[in-house]
C-alpha positions in Angstrom: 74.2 68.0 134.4 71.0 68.8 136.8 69.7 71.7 134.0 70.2 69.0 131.5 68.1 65.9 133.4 65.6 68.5 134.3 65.3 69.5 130.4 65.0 65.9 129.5 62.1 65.3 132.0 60.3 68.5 131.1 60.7 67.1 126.7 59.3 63.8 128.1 56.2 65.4 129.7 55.5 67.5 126.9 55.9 64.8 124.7 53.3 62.6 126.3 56.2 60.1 128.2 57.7 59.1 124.8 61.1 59.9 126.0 63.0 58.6 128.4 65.1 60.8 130.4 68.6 59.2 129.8 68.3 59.3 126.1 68.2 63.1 124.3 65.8 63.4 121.1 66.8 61.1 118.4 64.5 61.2 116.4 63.3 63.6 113.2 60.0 63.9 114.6 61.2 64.9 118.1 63.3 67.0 116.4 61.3 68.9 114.4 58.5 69.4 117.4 61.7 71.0 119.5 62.4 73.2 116.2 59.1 74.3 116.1 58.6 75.2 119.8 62.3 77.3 119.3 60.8 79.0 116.6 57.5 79.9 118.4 59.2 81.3 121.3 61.5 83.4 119.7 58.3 84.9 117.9 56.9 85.6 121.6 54.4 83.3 120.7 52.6 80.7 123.5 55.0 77.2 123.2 53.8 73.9 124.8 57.0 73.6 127.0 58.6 75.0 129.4 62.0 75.0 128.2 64.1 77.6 127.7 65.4 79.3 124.4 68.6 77.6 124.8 67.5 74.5 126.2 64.9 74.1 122.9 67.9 75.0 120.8 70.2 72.5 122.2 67.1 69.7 121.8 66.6 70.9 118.5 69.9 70.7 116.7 71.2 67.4 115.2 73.0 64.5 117.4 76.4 64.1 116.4 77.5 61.0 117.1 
């Protein structure tokens, strides 16, 4: 749960404080931003977060609710 907070709080800073820290990306445009940062690090390529391969895929993939 810790590695999950901390991913929340690292998405919120790179996001400019649009997220709050409880909630996990909801919407398309978060999303897609997560997707894209997924896809430039698994080309090696500089990404604006911190997050980790996993921790982008599990931000970028659809809610199921």
């Amino acid at each position: 749960m810790k590695e999950h907070d901390e991913a929340h709080a690292r998405f919120n800073k790179a996001c400019g404080g649009m997220m709050d820290n409880a909630n996990p990306p909801v919407s398309e445009k978060q999303r897609r931003f997560m997707g894209a940062e997924l896809a430039r690090k698994r080309a090696g390529k500089k990404t604006q977060t911190t997050m980790s391969e996993e921790q982008l895929s599990d931000f970028a993939g659809k809610v199921r609710r």
